[in-house]
C-alpha positions in Angstrom: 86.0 100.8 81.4 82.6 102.5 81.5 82.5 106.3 82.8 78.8 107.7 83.7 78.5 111.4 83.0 78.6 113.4 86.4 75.2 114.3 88.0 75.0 116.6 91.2 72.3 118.2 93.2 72.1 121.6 91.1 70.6 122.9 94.5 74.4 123.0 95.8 76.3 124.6 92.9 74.5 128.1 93.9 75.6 128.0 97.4 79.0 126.7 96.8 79.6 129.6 93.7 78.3 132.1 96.7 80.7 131.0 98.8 83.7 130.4 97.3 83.4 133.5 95.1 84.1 136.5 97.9 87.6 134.4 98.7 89.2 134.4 95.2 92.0 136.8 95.7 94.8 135.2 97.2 98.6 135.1 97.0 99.6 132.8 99.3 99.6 128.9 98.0 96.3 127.0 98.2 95.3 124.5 100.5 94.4 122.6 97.4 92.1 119.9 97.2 94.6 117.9 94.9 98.1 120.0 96.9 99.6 120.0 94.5 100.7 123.2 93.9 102.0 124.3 97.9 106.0 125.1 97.4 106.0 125.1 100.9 105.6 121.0 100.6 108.6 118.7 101.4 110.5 117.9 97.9 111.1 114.1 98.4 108.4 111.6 99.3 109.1 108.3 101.1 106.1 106.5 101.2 105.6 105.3 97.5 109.3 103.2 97.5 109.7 103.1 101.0 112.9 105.3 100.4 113.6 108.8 99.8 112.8 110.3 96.5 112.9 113.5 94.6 108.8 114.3 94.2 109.6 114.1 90.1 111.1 110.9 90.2 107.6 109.5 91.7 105.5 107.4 89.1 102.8 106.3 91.8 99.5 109.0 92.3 100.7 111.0 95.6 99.5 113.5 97.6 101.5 115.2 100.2 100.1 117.4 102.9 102.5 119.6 105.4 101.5 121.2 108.6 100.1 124.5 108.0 97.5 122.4 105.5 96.6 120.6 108.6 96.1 123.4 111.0 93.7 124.9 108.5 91.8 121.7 107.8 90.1 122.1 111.5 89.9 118.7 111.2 89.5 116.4 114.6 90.9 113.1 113.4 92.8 112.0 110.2 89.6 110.4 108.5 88.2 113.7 108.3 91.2 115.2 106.7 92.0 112.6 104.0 88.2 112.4 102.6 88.9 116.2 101.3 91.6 114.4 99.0 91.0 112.9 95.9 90.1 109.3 95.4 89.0 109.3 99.3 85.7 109.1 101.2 84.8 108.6 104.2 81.9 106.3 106.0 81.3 106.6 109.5 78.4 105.3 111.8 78.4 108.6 113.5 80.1 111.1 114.7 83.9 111.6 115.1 84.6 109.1 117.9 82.8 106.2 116.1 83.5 103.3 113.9 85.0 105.2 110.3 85.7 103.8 107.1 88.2 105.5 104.3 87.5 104.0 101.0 91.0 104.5 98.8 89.6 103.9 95.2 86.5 102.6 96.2 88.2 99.6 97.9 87.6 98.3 101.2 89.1 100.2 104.5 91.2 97.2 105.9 93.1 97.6 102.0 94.7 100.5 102.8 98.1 99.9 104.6 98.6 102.8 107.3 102.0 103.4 109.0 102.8 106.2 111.7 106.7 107.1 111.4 107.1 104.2 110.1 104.9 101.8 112.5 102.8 99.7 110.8 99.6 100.3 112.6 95.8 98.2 111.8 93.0 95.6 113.6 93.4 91.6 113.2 90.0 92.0 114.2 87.8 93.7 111.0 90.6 95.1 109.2 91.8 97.9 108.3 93.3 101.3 110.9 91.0 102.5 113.6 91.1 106.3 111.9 88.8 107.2 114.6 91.7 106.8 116.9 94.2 108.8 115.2 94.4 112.5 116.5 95.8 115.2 114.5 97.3 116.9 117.4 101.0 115.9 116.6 101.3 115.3 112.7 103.4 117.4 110.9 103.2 115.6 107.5 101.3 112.9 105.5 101.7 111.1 102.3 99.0 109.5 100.4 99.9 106.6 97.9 96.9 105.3 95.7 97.8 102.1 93.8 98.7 98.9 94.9 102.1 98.6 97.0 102.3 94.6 98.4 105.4 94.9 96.2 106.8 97.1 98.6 105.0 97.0 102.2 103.9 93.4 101.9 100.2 92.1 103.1 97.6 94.9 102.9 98.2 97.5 100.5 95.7 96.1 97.9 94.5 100.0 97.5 97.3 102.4 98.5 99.5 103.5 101.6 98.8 106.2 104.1 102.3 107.5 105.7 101.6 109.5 108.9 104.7 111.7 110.6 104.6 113.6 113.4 106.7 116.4 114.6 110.8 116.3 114.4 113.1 118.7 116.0 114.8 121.8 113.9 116.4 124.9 114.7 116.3 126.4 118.1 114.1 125.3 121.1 110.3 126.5 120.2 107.5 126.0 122.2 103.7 126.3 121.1 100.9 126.2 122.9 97.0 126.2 121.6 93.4 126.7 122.4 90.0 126.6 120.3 86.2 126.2 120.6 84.0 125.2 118.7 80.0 124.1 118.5 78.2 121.1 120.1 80.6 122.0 123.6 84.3 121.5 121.5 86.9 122.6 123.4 91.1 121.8 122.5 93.9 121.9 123.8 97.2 121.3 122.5 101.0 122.1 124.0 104.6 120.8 123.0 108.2 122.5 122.3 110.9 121.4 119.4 114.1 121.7 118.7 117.7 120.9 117.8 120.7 121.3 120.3 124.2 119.6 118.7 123.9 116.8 117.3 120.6 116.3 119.2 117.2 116.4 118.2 113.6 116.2 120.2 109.9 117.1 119.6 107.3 116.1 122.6 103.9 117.4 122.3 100.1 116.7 123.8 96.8 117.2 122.8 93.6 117.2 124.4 89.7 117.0 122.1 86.2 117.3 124.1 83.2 117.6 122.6 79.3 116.7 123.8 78.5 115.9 120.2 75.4 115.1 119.0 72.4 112.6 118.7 73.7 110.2 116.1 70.5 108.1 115.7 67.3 110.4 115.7 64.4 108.4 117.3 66.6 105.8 118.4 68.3 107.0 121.9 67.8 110.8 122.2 71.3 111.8 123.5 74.4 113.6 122.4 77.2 111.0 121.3 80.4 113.2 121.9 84.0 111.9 122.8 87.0 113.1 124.4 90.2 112.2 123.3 93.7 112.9 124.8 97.0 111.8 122.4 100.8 112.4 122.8 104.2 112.3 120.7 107.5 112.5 120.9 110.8 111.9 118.7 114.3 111.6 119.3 117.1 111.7 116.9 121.1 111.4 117.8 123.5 112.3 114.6 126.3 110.0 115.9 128.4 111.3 113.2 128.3 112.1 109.7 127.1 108.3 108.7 125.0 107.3 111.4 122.3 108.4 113.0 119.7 106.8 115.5 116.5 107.7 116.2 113.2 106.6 117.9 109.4 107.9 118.3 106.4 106.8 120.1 102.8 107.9 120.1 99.8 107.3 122.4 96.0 108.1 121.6 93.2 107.6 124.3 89.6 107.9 122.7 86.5 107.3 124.8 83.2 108.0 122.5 79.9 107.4 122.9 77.4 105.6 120.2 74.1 104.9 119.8 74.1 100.5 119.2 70.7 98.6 118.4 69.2 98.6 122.3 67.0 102.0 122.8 68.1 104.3 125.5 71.1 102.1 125.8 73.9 104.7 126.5 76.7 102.8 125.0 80.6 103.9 125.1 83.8 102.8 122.9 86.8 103.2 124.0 90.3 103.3 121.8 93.6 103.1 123.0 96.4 103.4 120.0 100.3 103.2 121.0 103.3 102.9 118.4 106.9 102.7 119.1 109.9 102.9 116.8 113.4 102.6 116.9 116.1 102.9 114.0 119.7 102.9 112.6 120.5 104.9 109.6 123.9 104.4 108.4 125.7 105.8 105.0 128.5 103.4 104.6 129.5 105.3 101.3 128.5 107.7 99.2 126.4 105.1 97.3 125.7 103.0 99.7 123.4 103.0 102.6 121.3 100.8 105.1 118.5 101.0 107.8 117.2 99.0 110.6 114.6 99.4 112.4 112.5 97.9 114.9 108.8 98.7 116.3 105.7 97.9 117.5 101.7 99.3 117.8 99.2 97.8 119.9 95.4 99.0 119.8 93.0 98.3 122.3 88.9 98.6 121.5 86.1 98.1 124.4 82.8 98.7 124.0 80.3 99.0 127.4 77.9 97.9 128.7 77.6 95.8 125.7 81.3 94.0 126.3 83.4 93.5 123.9 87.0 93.8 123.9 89.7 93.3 121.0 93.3 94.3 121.4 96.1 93.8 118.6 99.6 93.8 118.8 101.5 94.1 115.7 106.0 94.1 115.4 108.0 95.0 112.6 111.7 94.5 111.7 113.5 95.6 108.6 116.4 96.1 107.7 116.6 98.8 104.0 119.4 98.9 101.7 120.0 101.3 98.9 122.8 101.8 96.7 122.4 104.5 94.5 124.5 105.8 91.1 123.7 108.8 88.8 119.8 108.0 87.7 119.5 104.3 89.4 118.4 103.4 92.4 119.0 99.9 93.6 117.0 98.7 96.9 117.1 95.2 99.1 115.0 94.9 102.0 114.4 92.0 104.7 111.7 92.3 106.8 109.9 90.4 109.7 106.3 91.3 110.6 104.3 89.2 113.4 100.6 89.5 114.3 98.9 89.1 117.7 94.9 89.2 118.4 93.6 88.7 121.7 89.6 88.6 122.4 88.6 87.6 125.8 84.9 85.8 126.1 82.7 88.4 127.9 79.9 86.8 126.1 78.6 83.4 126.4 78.2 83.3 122.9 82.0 85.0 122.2 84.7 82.2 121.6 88.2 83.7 123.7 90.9 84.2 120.8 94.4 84.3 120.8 96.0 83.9 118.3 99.4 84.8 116.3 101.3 84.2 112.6 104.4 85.5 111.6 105.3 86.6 107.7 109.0 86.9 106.4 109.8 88.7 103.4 112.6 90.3 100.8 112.0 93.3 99.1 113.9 94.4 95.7 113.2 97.4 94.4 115.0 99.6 90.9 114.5 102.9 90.2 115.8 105.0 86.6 115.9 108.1 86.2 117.3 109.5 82.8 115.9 112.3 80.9 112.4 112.0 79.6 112.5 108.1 80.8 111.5 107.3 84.1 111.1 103.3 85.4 110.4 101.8 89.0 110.3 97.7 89.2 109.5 96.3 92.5 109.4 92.4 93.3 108.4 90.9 96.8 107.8 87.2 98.1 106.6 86.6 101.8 106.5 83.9 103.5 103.8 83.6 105.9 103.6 80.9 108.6 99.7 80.0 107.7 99.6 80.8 104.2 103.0 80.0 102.4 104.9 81.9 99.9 103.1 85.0 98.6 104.8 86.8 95.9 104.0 90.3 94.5 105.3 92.6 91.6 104.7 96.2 90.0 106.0 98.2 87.0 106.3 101.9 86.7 107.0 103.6 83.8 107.1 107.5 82.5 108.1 109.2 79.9 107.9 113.3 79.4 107.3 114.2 76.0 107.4 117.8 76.1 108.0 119.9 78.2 106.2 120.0 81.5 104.0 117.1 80.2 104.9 113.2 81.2 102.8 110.0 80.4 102.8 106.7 83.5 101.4 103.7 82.7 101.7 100.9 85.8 100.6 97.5 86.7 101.0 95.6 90.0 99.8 92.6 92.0 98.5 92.7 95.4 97.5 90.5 98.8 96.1 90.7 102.1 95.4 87.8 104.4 92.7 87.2 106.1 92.4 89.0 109.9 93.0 86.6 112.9 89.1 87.4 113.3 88.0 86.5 110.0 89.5 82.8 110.5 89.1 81.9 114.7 86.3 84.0 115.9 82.7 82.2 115.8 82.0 83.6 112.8 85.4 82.9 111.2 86.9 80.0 109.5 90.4 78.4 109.6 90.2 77.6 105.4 90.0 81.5 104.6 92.3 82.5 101.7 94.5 85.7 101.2 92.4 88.1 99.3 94.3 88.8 95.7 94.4 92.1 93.6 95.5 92.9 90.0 96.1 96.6 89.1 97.0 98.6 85.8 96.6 102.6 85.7 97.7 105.1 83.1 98.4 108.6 83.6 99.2 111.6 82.0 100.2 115.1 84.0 101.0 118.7 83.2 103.2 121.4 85.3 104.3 124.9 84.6 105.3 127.1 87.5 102.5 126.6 90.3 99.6 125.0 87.9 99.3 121.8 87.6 96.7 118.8 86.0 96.8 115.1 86.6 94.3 112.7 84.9 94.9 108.6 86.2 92.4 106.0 85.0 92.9 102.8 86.9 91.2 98.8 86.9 91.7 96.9 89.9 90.5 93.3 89.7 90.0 91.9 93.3 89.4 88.2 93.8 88.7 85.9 97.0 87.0 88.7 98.4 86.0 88.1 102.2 82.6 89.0 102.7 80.4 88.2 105.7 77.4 85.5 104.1 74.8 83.6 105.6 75.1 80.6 108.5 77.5 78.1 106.9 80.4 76.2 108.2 81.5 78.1 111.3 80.1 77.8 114.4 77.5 80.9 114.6 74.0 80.8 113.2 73.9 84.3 112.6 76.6 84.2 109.5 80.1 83.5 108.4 82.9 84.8 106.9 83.4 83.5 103.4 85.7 83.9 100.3 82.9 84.2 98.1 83.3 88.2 96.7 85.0 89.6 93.8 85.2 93.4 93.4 85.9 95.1 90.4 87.3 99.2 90.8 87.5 101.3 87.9 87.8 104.9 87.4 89.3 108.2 86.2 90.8 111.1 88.9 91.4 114.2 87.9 93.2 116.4 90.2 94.8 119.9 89.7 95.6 123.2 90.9 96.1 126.5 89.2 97.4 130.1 90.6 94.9 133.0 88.9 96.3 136.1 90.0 96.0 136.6 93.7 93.7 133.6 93.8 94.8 129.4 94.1 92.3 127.4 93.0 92.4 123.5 93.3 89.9 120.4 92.4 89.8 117.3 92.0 86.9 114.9 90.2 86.8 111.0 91.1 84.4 109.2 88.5 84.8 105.5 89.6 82.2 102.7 89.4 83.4 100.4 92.3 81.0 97.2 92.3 80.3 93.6 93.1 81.7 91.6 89.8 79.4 89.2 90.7 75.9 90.7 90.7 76.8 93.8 88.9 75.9 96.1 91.9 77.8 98.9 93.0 79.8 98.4 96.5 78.0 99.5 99.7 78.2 103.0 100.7 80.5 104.3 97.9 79.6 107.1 95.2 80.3 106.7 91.5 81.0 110.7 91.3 82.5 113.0 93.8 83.7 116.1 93.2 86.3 118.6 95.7 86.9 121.9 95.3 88.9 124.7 96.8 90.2 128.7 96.6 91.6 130.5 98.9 93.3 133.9 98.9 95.3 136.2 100.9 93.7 139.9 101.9 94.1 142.6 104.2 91.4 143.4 106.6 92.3 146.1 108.9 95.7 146.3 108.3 96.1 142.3 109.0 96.8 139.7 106.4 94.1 137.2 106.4 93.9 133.7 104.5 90.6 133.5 103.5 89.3 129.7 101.7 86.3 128.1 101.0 85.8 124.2 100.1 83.2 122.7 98.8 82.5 119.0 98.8 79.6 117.3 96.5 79.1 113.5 96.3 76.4 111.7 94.1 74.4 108.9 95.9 75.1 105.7 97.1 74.0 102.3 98.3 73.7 101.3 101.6 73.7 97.7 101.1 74.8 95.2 99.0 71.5 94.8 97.0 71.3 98.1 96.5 67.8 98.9 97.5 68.6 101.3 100.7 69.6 104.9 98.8 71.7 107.0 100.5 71.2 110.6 98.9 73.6 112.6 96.8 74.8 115.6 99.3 77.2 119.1 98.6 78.7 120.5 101.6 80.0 124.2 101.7 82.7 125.0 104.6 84.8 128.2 105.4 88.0 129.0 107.0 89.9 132.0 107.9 93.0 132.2 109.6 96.3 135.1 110.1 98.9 135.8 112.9 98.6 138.7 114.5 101.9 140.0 117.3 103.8 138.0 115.3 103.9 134.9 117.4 100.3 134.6 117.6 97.8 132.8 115.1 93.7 132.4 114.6 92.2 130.0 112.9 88.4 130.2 112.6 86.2 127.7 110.3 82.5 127.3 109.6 81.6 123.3 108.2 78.5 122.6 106.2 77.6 126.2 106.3 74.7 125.4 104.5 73.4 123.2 107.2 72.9 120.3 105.1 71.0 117.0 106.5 72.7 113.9 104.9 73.7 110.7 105.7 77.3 108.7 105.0 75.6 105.4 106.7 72.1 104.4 107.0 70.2 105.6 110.2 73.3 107.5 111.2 73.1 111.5 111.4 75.9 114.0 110.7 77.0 117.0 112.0 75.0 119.7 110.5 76.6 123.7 111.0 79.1 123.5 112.9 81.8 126.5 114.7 85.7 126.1 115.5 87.8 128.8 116.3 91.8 128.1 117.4 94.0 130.8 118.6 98.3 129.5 118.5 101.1 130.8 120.2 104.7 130.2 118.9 107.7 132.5 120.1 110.0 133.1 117.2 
């Protein structure tokens, strides 16, 4: 593995020292970069087994957020949140409302499995989730995963798993309701209550994001390119008794956006609609002994006028999870159905009408040790898809604390992800497509004492049968076809940590990753080999108020913006504020400033970004 020596713009560091410097002097926990110092996040993790686990017990490379991180992030979608973690970044071809891209280790978007409660949720049309589609407004916490998990969710999760959750009901009936403005004509607003009554409980909640954006394409169709976006939640949980308990949760997004496409003064419009529904039955039949079923579905809708195009996927899960657990072991099963629908009407003459469906079957074992200094996961899956055959995938976890507050990981796993219903039936797709194949090792070694803490993983991901879209071939357009022709290779070292220096928390995180074609050597479009996060914040009084004060700062080394690697897309460092306190007790403000330093750069070719941009957010909560 070959790591270049980092290289920023040394026009940013100034500005971002300038910044972050007045906020160090804080004694609330950060909103790290790496959070990984927060007490205030949840102590178990589900995403990385699939089961609930003690955050120590956890071998994979996780990240958790919890709500008051997300309020503060002023973020409008998810994409814009996760690219402040590490081993993320973002591509978008726009602003907010259009097509995005989250790059998990430098691998492609579609390789990143994405589940909301529980729901899987993605397009059989490119691949991957629609991020743009997927508000903010309701999510109370989200687990990042980096590593390959086919072992555990199947088909997919070639680079990592993205858990979303959204609000569940505890303690008394509370309402909330919330406001905030912000540049380029952003306006929100967001209601909802919560709560627990008996053995019943209920979170509902709404959201509503308008902004007039801005001109996305310079020169190309002088307009502003905003988006409004309306979204909704709710959960229901019944505690039958002791041992059982059902529960079930839906969510519904509604994004219209507007884009500049290649026709000047062309005022074209997307429009997203993303629903999930899930239902399930936890029972503990014993102390050791437990099961879950559950049952769901998400179906996403894209449309684009007056260019038209339409694409709508219906995906449904069943599984049923069983753990047994005793002292340090953990012993899982799982059997799990998941069927795929895509369904393209021709509104072109030159579109081919699609609709099309397969079906994969699975089992899932999983074991888990936990003893001492030792720690081990093994995970072995085999699906069996209805195009594709059997499919089998494994991973190996392993750690071992040596000293106090210090632990070594090593892992190694094997990943898949068929092709999309596009790839293979659309007129650029072909039938003969193979399932993309991954091989993974990682090694790790991480310190903690008290609220500091360091984490170094160095990873190799081997990535073969790599669907790429190549010149006219064997399908039936002349324009170009979908091909197995690719293989990816992505390396790299993260280095993530977070410290507490007297009043101040401090968090960063460092990606140094050299994701390229193993082919032609080149480095993978759009994707940096160096990008580094940081963060403080602090906790001060300013006339007789307790304010959180943080600053963030963002710096990426350049990148390709094609294949061949003869379009540069410049190295950038972004600078952005936040502020936020409660004041009357049941009120909080939130105000943030975002590239305060105004900075002109480009995450896709030809595609402007926000420069400066304003929010402020005021909350009401009765206690």
């Amino acid at each position: 593995m070959t790591i270049h020596s980092i290289r920023f713009r040394p026009a940013a560091l100034p500005l971002a020292l300038c910044c972050a410097l007045p906020a160090l002097a804080q004694t609330q926990p950060a909103d790290t970069v790496a959070q990984l110092s927060a007490p205030s996040l949840p102590e178990t993790v589900v995403t990385a087994t699939r089961v609930a686990q003690p955050l120590t017990d956890v071998l994979a490379d996780v990240t958790l957020l919890d709500e008051p991180q997300i309020r503060r992030s002023g973020a409008v979608n998810i994409a814009d949140l996760l690219q402040r973690q590490p081993g993320l970044e973002l591509s978008r071809n726009g602003g907010p409302g259009t097509t995005s891209s989250l790059f998990m280790r430098g691998a492609e978007n579609r390789f990143t499995a994405v589940y909301i409660d529980g729901v899987r949720v993605d397009t059989q049309s490119t691949g991957g989730a629609p991020w743009e589609a997927i508000s903010l407004g309701q999510v109370e916490r989200i687990e990042i995963v980096r590593g390959p998990a086919a072992a555990v969710y199947g088909s997919d999760a070639i680079a990592g798993v993205v858990q979303i959750f959204t609000k569940k009901g505890e303690g008394p009936f509370t309402p909330y309701v919330g406001a905030g403005i912000g540049s380029q004509g952003t306006k929100k607003l967001e209601a909802g209550f919560s709560g627990k009554s008996g053995s019943v409980d209920y979170a509902l909640g709404a959201a509503r994001d308008i902004s007039r954006g801005y001109d996305s394409r310079p020169g190309t169709n002088p307009d502003r390119d905003g988006y409004r976006n309306s979204n909704f939640s709710g959960r229901l949980g019944f505690q039958l008794n002791d041992a059982h308990r059902l529960e079930a949760s839906g969510t519904y997004a509604d994004m219209t956006s507007q884009y500049d496409g290649f026709t000047p003064d062309q005022n074209d419009r997307g429009h997203h609609q993303l629903a999930t529904l899930g239902a399930a039955w936890a029972a503990q039949w014993t102390k050791q002994y437990s099961t879950r079923l559950s049952v769901s579905e998400s179906r996403q809708r894209y449309e684009t006028t007056p260019d038209p195009y339409r694409t709508e996927t219906t995906l449904r899960n069943v599984l049923l999870q069983n753990e047994w657990r005793s002292g340090g072991h953990l012993v899982t099963a799982a059997l799990e159905r998941r069927e795929d629908h895509l369904g393209n009407p021709a509104l072109n003459p030159w579109d081919n009408a699609i609709d099309q469906r397969r079906h994969q079957n699975a089992i899932a074992l999983g074991y888990g040790y936990n003893g001492g200094a030792h720690t081990l996961q093994v995970n072995l899956r085999h699906d069996r898809d209805s195009e594709f055959g059997g499919q089998s995938t494994g991973s190996v976890a392993y750690g071992y604390g040596f000293a106090p507050g210090w632990r070594v990981t090593a892992a190694a796993g094997t990943a898949f992800r068929v092709p999309t219903l596009y790839q293979r039936f659309s007129e650029y797709g072909q039938p003969a497509l193979q399932p993309e194949k991954a091989r993974n090792v990682e090694l790790g070694l991480h310190w903690s004492q008290g609220a500091s803490r360091l984490g170094v993983t160095a990873y190799r991901n081997q990535v073969r049968n790599l669907i790429t879209f190549g010149a006219a071939g064997p399908c039936g357009s002349t324009f170009g076809c979908y091909e197995n022709t690719g293989r990816a290779l992505l390396q790299g070292i993260t280095i993530a940590g977070a410290h507490k220096l007297g009043g101040v928390n401090l968090g960063a995180s460092l990606d140094l990753q050299n994701p390229k074609d193993d082919l032609t050597g080149k480095l993978l479009a759009r994707r940096a080999k160096r990008i580094l996060k940081l963060n403080a914040d602090t906790r001060v009084g300013i006339g007789g108020t307790d304010w959180t004060l943080g600053a963030e700062w963002l710096a990426s080394s350049k990148r390709y913006d094609n294949a061949a690697n003869t379009r540069v897309l410049a190295g950038y460092g972004l600078v952005n504020l936040y502020a936020s306190t409660t004041i009357a007790r049941e009120w909080s403000v939130l105000a943030r400033i975002d590239n305060v330093g105004d900075r002109d750069y480009q995450v896709a070719r030809g595609y402007a970004t926000a420069g400066r941009v304003f929010y402020f957010g005021l909350r009401w909560t009765p206690r």
